[in-house]
Each structure stands twice: as structure tokens, then as C-alpha cells.
KOLVOBA-371576 format. One line per field, with one value per residue: y, z, x of N, C-alpha, C in turn. Coordinates in nm, 4 decimals, m for minus. Each point is the difference from the previous one (the first is absolute). Layout:
<rs>
n.Y Y, ... .
n.Z Z, ... .
n.X X, ... .
ca.Y Y, ... .
ca.Z Z, ... .
ca.X X, ... .
c.Y Y, ... .
c.Z Z, ... .
c.X X, ... .
</rs>
This chain:
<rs>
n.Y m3.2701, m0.0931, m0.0698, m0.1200, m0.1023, m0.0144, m0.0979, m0.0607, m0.0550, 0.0135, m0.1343, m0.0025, m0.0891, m0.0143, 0.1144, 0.0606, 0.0029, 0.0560, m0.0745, m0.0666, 0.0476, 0.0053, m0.1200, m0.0432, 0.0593, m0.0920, m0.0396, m0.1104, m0.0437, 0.0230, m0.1486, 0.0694, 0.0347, 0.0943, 0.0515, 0.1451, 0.0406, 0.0922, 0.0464, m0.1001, 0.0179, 0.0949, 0.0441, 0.0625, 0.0282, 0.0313, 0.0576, 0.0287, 0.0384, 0.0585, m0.0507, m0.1257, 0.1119, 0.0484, 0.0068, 0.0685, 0.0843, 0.0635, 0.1247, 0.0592, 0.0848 .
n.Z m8.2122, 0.0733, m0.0121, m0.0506, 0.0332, m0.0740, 0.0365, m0.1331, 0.0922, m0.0639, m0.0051, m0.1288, m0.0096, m0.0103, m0.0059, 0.0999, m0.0452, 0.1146, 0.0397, m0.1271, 0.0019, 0.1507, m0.0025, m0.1155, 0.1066, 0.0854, m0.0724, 0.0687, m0.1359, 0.1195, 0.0477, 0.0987, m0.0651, 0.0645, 0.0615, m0.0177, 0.0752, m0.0459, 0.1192, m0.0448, 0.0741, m0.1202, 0.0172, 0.1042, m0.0477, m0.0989, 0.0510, 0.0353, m0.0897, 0.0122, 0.1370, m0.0814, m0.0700, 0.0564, m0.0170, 0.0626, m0.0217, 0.1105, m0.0948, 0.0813, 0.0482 .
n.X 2.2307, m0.0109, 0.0909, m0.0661, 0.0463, m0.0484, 0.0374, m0.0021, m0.0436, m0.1412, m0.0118, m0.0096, 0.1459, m0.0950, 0.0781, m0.1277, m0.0831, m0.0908, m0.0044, 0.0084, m0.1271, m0.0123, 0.0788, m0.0573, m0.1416, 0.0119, m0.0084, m0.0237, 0.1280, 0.1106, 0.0192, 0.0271, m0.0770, 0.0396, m0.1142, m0.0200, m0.0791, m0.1581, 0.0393, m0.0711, m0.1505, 0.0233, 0.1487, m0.0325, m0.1085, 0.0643, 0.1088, m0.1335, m0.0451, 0.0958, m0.0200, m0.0417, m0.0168, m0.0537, 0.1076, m0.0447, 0.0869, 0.0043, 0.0178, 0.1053, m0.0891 .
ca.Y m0.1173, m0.1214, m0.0898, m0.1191, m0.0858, m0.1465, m0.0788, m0.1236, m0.1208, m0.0355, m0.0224, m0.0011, m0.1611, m0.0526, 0.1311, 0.0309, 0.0920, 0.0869, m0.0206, 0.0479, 0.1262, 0.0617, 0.0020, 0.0581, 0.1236, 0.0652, 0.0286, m0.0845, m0.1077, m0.1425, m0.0343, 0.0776, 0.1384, 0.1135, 0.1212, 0.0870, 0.0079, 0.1040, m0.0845, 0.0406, m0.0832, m0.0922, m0.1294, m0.1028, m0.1032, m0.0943, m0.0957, m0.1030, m0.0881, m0.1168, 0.0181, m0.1303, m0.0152, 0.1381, 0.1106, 0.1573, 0.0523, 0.1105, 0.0834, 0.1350, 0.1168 .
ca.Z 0.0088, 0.0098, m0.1499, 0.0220, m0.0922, 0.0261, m0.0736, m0.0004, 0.0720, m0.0608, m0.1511, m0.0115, m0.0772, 0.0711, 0.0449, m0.0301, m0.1371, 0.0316, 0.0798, m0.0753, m0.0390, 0.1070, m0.0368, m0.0809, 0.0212, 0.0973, m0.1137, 0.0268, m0.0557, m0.0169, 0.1480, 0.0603, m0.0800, 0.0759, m0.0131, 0.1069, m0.0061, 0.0968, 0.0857, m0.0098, 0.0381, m0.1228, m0.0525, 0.1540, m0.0136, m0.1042, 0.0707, 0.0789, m0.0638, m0.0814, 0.1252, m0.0092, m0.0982, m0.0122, 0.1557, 0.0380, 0.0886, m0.0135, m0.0388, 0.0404, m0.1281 .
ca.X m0.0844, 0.0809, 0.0264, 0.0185, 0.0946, m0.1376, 0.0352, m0.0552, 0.0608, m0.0548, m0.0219, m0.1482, m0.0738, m0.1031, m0.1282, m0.1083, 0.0349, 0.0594, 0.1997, 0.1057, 0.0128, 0.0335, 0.0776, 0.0063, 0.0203, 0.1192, 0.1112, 0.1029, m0.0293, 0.0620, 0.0139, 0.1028, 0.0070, m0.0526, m0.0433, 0.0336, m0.1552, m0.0110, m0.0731, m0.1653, m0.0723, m0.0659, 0.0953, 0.0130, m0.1175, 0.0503, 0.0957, m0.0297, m0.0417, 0.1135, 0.1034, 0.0135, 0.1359, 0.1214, 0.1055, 0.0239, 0.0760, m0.0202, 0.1463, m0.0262, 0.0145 .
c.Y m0.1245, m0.1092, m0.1398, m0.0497, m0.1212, m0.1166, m0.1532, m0.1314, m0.1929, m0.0333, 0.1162, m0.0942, m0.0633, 0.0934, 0.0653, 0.1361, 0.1828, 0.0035, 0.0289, 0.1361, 0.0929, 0.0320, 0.0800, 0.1695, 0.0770, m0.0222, m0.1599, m0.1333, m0.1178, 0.0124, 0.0734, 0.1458, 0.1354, 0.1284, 0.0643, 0.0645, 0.1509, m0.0798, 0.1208, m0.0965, m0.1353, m0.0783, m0.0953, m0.1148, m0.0791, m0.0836, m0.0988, m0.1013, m0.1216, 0.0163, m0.1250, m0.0073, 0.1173, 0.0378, 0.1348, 0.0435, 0.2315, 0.0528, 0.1285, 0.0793, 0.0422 .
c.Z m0.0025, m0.1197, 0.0363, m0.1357, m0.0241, m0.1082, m0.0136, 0.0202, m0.0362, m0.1489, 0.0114, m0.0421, 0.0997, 0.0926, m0.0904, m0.1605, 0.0533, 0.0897, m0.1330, m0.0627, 0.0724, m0.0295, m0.1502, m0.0101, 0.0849, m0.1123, m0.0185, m0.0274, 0.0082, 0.1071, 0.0267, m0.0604, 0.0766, m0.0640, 0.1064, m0.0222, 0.1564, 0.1288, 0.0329, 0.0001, m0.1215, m0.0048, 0.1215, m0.0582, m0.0999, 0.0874, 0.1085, m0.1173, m0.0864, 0.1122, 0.0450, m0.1231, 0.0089, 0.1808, m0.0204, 0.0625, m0.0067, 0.0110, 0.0165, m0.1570, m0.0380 .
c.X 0.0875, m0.0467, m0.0217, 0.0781, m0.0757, 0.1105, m0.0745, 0.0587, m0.0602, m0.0589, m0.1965, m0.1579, m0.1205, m0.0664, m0.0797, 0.0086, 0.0019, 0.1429, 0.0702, m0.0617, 0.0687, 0.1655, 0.0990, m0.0069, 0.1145, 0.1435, 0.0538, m0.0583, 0.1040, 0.0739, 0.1237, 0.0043, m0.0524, m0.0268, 0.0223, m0.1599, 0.0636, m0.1107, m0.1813, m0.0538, m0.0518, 0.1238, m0.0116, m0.1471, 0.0682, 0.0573, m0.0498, m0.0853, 0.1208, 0.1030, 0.0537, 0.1292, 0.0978, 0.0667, m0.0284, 0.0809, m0.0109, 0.1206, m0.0687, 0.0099, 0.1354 .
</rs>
């Protein structure tokens, strides 16, 4: 299964209160900090919901 690298590029200051939950679930609490996440449809909806603060990038398995 292929891997995304989701990193945060964005403050969270003046976004909406689920954006920093969103965030918080995908693991990531400070600007430039990365997770490595399994690629599925539920992490892809997060990611469009906080896609104003975060880069994706995909890593082969």
C-alpha cells in the first residue's frame, strides 16, 4: 500500500475549530512537522479538509 508524507505548512491560528481537530488527528501539531499516514480514502477526506495548510507528497511502499 503506498504512504503519504503529509507535512504542515501552515499556522492554525484563525482556522475553523474542526481544521485544528483534523489536524491534531492526523498527528500534527507544529509548523513543518511530518507524518507518514497509510494512503485511504478516510486520510485523503481529512486531507482535503486541512489542504489550505498542509503539502502531500506520495512514497512508494
Amino acid at each position: 500500500m503506498a504512504k503519504l508524507v503529509i507535512t504542515q505548512v501552515r499556522s492554525t491560528i484563525g482556522c475553523k475549530q474542526n481544521q485544528r481537530a483534523t489536524l491534531l488527528s492526523l498527528g500534527l501539531r507544529k509548523i513543518r512537522q511530518q507524518v507518514e499516514r497509510d494512503d485511504n480514502p478516510q486520510i485523503r477526506g481529512m486531507i482535503k479538509t486541512v489542504r489550505h495548510l498542509v503539502t502531500v507528497e506520495e512514497v512508494g511502499s
